[in-house]
N, C-alpha and C positions, 0 to 999 in steps of 0.2 A: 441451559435450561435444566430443570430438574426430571427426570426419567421418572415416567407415568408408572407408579406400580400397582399391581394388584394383588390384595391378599387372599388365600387359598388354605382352605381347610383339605385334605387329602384324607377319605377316610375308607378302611378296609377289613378284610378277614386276618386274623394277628399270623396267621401260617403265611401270609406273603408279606410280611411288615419286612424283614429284610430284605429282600430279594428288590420291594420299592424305593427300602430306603438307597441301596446301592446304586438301582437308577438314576434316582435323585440327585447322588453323590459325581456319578457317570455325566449326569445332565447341568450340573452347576451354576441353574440359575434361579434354585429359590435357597431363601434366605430364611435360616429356622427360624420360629418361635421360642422361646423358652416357655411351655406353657404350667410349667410348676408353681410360677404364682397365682396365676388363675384355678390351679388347683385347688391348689390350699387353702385358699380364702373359699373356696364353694361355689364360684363364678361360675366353673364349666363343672358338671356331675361326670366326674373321669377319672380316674386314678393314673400313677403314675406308670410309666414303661418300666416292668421289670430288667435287670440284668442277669443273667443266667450263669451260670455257675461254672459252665463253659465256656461262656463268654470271659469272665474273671480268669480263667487261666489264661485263655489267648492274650486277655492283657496283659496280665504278669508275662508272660513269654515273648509278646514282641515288646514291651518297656526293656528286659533284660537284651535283646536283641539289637534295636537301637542304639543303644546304651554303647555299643559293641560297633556299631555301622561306622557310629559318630566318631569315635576313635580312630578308627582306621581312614576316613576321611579328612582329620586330622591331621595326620600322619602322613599325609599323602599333597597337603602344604598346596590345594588347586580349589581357586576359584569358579565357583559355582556358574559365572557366566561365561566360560569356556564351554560348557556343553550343549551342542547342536539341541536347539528345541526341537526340530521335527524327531529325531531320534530319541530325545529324552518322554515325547509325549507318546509313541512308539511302543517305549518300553513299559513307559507307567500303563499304559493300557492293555497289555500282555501281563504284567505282575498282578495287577487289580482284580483281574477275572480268573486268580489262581485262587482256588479254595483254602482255607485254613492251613492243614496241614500241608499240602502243595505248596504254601507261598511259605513254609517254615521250612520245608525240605531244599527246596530252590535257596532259600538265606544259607540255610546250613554249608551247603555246597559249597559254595561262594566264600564262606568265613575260613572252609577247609584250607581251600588253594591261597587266602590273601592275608586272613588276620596270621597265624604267627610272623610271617616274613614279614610283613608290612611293620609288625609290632619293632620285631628286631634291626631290621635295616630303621626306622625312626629312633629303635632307643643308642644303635651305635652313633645316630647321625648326632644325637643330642647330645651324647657322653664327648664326640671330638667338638664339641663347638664350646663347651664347655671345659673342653682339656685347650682349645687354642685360646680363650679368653684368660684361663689361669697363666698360662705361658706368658702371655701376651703382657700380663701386671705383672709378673717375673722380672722379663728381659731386663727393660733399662732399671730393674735395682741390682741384679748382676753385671750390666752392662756398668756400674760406676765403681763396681768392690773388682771386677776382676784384675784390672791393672797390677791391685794392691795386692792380691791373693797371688798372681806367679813371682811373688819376690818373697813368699815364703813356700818353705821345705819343708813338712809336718812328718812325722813317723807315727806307729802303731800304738805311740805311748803318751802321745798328743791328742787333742783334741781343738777346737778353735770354734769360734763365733762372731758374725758379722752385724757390724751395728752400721747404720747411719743416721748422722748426729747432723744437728744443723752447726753451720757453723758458728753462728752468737753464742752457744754453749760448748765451745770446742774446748775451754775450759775446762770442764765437768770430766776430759776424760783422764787428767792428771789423778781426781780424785777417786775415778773408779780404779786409777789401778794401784794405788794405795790402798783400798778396800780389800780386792781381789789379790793382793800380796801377803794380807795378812789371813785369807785365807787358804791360799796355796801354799802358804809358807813361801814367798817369792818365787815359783815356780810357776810363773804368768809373764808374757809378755804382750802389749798393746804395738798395733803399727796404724798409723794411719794419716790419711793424705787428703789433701783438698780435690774433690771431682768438678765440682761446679763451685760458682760462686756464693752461692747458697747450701752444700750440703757438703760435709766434711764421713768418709767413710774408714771405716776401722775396723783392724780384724784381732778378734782377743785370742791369744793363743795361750792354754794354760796344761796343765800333767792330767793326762785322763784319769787319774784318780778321784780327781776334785771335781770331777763332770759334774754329779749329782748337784755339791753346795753350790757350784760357780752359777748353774742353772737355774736354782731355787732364788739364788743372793737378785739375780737379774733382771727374775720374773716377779719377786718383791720390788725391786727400785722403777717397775716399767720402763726399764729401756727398751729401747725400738728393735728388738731383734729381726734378722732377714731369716723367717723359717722358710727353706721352701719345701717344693710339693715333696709327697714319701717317694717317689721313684729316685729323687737327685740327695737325698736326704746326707747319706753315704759316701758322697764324693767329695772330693776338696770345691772348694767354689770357684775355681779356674777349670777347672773338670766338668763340673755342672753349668757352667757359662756354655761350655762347647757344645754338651748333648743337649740341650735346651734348643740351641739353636736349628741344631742338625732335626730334631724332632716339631717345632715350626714349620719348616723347611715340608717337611714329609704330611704333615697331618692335613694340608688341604687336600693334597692330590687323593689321600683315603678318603677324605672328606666327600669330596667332587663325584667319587667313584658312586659311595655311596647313594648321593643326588642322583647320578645318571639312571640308577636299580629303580629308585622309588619314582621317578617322573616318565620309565616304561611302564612300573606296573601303574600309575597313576593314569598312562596313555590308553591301558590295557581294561582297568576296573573301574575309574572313577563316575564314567557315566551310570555305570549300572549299580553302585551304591548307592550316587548318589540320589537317583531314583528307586532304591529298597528305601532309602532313609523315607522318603517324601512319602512314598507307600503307605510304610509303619506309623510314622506323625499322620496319616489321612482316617487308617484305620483305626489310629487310637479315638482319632478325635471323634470317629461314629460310634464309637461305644460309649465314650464321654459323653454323647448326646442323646444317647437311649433314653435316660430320665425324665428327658425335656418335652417327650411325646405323651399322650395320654393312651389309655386303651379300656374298655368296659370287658366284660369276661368273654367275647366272641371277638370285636373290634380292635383297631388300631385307629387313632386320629393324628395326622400331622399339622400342625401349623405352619404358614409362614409369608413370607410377599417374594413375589417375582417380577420383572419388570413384564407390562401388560403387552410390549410386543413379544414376550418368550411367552407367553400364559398357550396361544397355541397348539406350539411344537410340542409343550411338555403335555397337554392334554392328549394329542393325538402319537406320542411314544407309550402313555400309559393302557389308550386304548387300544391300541396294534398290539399291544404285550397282554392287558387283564380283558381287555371287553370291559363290561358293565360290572368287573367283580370290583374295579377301584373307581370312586368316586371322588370326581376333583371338583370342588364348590367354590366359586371368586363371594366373598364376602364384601360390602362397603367397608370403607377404612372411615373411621371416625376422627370426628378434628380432636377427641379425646386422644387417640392412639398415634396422632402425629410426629409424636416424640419418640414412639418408639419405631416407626418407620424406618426402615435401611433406607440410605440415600445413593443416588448416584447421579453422577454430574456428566449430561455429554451436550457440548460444545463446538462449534467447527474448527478447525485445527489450528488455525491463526488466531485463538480465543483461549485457548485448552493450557496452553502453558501457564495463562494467570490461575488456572486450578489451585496450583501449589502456591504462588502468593496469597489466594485466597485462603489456602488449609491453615496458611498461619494462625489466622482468624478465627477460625473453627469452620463447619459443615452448618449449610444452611437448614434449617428446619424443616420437615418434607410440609408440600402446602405453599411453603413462603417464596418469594420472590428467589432466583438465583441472582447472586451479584456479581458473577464473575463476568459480564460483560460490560458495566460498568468498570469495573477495576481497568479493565483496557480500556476505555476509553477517556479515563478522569485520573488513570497513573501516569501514563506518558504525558498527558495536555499538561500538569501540574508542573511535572518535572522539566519539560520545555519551555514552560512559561516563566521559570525560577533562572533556567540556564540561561535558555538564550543565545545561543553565541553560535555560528556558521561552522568557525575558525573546532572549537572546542567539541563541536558536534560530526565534525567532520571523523576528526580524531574519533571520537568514540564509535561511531560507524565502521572503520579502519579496524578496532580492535576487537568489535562486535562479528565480523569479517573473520579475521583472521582466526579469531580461539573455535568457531563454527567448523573452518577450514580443518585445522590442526587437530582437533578433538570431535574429529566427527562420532568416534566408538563410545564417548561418553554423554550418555541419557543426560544427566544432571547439566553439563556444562551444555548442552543442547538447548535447552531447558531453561538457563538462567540467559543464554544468549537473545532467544526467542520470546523475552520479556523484556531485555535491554534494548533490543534492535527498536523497536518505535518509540520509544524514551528518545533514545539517539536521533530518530528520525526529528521528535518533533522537537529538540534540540536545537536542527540547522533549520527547521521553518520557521522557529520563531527567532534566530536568528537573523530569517530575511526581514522577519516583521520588525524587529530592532535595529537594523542594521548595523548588526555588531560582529566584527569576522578578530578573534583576540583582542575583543576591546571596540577603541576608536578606533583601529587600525585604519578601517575601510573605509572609513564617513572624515575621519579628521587628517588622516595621513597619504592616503591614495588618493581620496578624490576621487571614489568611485559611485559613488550611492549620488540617486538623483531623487528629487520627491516624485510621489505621483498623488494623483491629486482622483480620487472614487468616489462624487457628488461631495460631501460635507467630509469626507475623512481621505486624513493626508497619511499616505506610508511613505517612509519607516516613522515607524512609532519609535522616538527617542526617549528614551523608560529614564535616562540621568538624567535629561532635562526635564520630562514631564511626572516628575517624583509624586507629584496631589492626585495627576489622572490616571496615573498607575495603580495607585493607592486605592481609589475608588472602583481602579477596572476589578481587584482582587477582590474590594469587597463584595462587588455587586455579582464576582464567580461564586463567590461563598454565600449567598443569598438566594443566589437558581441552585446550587447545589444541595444546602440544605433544605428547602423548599421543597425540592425532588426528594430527600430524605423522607420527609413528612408525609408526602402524596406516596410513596410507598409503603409506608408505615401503614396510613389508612387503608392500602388495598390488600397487606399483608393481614392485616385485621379482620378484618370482611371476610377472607381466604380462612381463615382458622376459626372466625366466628369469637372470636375474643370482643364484642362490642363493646367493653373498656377502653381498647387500644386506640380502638376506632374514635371514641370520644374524646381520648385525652391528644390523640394526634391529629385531630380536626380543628382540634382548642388550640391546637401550639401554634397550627396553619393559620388559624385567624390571627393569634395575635401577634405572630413574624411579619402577617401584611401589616393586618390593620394599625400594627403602632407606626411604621414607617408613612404609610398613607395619609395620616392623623397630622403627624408633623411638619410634611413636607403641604401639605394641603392649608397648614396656618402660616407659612413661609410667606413672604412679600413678594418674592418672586414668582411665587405658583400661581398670583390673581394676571399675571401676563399670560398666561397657560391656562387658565379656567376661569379666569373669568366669572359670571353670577355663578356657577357652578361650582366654586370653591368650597359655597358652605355645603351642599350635597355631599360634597366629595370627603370632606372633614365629619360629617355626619356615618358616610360609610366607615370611613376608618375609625370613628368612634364606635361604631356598632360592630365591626370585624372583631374589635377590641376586647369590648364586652364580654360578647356572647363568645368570643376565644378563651377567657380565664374563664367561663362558669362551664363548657365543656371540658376544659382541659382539668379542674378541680372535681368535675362531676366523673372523670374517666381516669384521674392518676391520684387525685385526693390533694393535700398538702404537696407531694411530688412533682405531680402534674402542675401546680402553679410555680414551683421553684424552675421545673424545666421549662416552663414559659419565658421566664426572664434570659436564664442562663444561654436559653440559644442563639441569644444576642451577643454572646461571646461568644458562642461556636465561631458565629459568622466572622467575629472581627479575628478571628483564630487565622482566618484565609487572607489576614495583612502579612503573613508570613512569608506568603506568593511575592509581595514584592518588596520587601525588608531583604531575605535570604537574598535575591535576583540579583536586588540592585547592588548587595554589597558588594558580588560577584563581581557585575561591571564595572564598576565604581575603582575598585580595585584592581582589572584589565588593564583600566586607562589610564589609572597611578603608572604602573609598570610600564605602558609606552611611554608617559612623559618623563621614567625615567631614563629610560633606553635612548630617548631622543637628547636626551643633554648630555649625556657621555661623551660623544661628539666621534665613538670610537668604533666603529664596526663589530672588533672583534669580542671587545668588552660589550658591550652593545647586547651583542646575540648570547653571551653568557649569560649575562642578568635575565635578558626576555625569556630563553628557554631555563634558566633555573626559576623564576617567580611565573612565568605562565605555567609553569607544571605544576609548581605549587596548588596556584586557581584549580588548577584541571583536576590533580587530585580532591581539592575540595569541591571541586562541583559535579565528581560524579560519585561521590558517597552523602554529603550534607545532604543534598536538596530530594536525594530517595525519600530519606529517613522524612524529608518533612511532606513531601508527595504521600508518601504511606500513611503518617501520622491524620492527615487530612480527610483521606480517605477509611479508615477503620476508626477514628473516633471520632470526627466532627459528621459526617455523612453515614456511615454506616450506624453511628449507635442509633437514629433515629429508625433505622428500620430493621436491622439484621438482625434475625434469633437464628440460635445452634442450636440444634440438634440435638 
């Protein structure tokens, strides 16, 4: 359901306007106004809340402050949901109640003992992780030139260069060093050898006089030279192979050291930053909202809604603190103001997790009907009446189970489990109602399923054999379903006072009946069923008919008549209930009848468990998607506004 709010004007002497608004802030449960538009336009005779010129520093000084928290929280590489809520709510509420300069004093302090070290121990941690990833793209191109490098002897009067060349152009190196001869004056020599099958390495070895051209000639022709880093720059590259190594070797353990410094002081500060940070972003955002208040040359007025079972407590904190100096007024909420109403959704706890399938959606409109108990009750039924299967639900049970089990510390996977779990449930119910446990297993190969026999209706329902009355069972879900649409629609209408809505979805209501009543009522078989009362009956559904286009055209226009027709395909939208289902089974029973002809156990049990996973994968992602589909745009568009 939608939480009853009440809106509150708050209005007072402007010498206690902060001092309320912090209670307010303390108290957390009204929800501003921005009342700047209604200034502006001349609605309310108010002027805007000044900001003070003091105030303007304090923001400039905790923005630069922050700015500073955030880094060093950064730095510090720790998840915000590591920190103890009762200690963190604790501290926020010891900081909050420190005065301006007191809560800049307290920052200061704090920035003394942690921002440089914290800075430095993060920028050495970043410089080694960065020197072990340069090493790291290093290694295996020294690890294929060294071989070649300890078979040459260089002296002081040499120089040398390491290429590697693929080897398709191994060719290319005859002519570089015909190039490189005529500019040495043949005081060059090339070596080089096959590393892999793929890459051919070389090392040029030429008279350090010619350093300069030989460097120029090579960085004109873009060959691949091996530059490495400036520390090994200097060494022969059998020299630079070794301290590479030797320094890999050595840089985690500096590395580690480092981590162990930043995740004491991390152990040490980060609760209590990370509630400065929360502090400064709370205190920004109340000067941010200074604006948004009105005030005349004595006053202060606040706007806003609170939910009506908080309207109490905040009333009797205001009067324990002001007496009669603050005035709290509940205003009616107008169906005009509806939209801009804050919403809030509380549900009972086996209902709450479709919140978030619902947010998909969007927030419902304050006023309007909430749909999140519908969504449990018409997500799973959809999704179990597509699957079907005992064998396949079981499973999903099993794995609904287990990630609950495994991931209890994660909210989300809580979350999405606590939506899956009655999907799954009604999975294996309406696998009893099909009796389908992987297929035919259970009806055609065990021999376990017996009819029973409930006045005029026989269980199991055989959904392969009875393909027309499944078909019909789907449509006639998508005919009470959107129906239900409609009849919400109208009473969401009436709730907001939109008596458009009301007309054009009174109009759809007649004529979703009256055309079906109409036709089936001229049928040769409905005069076995009614008898002289046929023409009656055909008479209503001509007149449901009627007077449904001339509301639905009086209430939506041109619109209104289009969506009259159209919702006729809403409905037949819900063949999809047993199209998607059956192909499912249909496809089951393929796979044991192929599993049965094999004739071979072992092959047998390969094919079943590779093609029944198959199914399994497809039948627990397809038939959401068309469960959802069902439900937000054949069902919902008839009634649900956002907010």
């Amino acid at each position: 359901m939608l939480v009853p709010m009440a809106k509150v004007e708050i209005i007072g002497p402007k010498n206690l306007f902060f001092d309320v608004l912090s209670l307010l802030h303390e108290q957390g449960s009204l929800h501003i106004e921005d009342l700047t538009k209604k200034i502006q336009t001349g609605e309310l005779p108010l002027d805007r809340m000044d900001v003070h010129e003091q105030q303007d520093q304090d923001r400039e000084r905790m923005e630069e402050m922050l700015i500073r928290v955030r880094a060093i929280l950064k730095a510090l590489h720790r998840a915000d949901a590591s920190i103890d809520p009762g200690a963190r709510h604790t501290e926020y509420d010891r900081l909050w109640k420190l005065e301006g300069r007191e809560l800049a004093e307290e920052i200061a302090g704090v920035m003394v003992e942690v921002e440089d070290r914290t800075s430095s121990l993060a920028s050495a941690h970043t410089s080694l992780e960065s020197e072990l990833a340069l090493l790291a793209r290093y290694e295996p191109i020294l690890h294929k030139i060294q071989p070649l490098a300890r078979q040459i002897v260089t002296t002081g009067a040499f120089d040398s260069v390491a290429l590697l060349v693929e080897r398709r152009y191994k060719s290319a190196l005859e002519q570089l060093k015909e190039e490189l001869d005529k500019l040495t004056k043949k005081q060059c020599e090339i070596v080089s050898t096959d590393v892999d099958e793929d890459t051919t390495a070389a090392i040029v070895v030429f008279a350090k006089a010619y350093s300069e051209p030989v460097h120029k000639f090579l960085s004109m022709e873009n060959v691949n030279q091996i530059r490495l880093p400036t520390e090994f720059q200097d060494m022969p590259f059998d020299a630079a192979y070794d301290a590479l190594l030797a320094r890999r070797k050595q840089l985690p353990t500096e590395r580690d050291e480092i981590s162990k410094e930043l995740t004491a002081m991390s152990d040490r500060w980060y609760l209590r930053l990370a509630t400065i940070r929360d502090v400064l972003i709370d205190k920004l955002d109340e000067i941010a909202a200074i604006p948004k208040f009105g005030r005349t040359e004595y006053a202060f007025v606040v706007g806003g809604w609170t939910p009506v079972s908080e309207l109490p407590g905040l009333r009797k904190q205001i009067n324990e603190r002001w007496g009669g100096d603050i005035i709290i007024d509940q205003t009616e909420i107008s169906e005009k103001e509806y939209d801009d109403t804050p919403v809030a959704l509380k549900n009972p706890a086996f209902i709450k997790p479709f919140e978030s399938l619902l947010s998909v959606y969007g927030t419902p409109k304050y006023g309007t009907i909430d749909p999140t108990w519908m969504l449990f009750l018409f997500y799973p039924l959809f999704f179990g009446m597509i699957v079907g299967d005992v064998g396949y639900g079981l499973i999903m049970l099993a794995i609904v189970i287990w990630l609950r089990v495994k991931y209890q510390d994660k909210p989300m996977m809580q979350l999405a489990t606590s939506v899956l779990g009655p999907a799954a449930t009604m999975v294996v119910a309406f696998g009893f109602i099909y009796a389908e446990f992987f297929g035919d297993v259970a009806s055609h190969y065990l021999d376990w399923v017996q009819d029973i026999h409930i006045g005029a209706l026989t269980l199991p329902f055989h959904r392969v054999e009875l393909v027309e009355v499944f078909m019909l069972l789907a449509i006639a879900v998508g005919f009470l379903q959107v129906m239900l649409g409609l009849v919400l629609g109208i009473i969401n209408g009436v709730r907001t006072k939109h008596i458009s809505h009301v007309y054009e979805k009174s109009g759809m209501l007649g004529v979703l009946i009256g055309l079906p009543v109409l036709i089936f009522a001229g049928l040769p078989v409905a005069a076995t069923f009614l008898g002289s009362a046929g023409l009656w009956v055909q008479g209503l559904g001509a007149l449901l008919l009627g007077v449904g286009f001339f509301y639905a055209i009086k209430g939506g226009k041109v619109i209104g008549a289009i969506e009259s027709i159209l919702q006729f395909s809403n409905v037949a939208s819900y063949i999809r209930i047993m199209a998607v289902g059956l192909a499912g089974a249909i496809f089951a029973d393929a796979v044991n009848g192929i599993v049965a002809k094999t004739g071979n156990i072992v092959i047998g049990a390969i094919i079943a468990i590779f093609l029944h996973g198959l199914n399994f994968i497809i039948a627990a992602f397809s038939p959401s998607i068309h469960a959802l589909r069902l439900n937000f745009l054949e069902f919902f568009g008839k009634f649900y506004e956002t907010g």
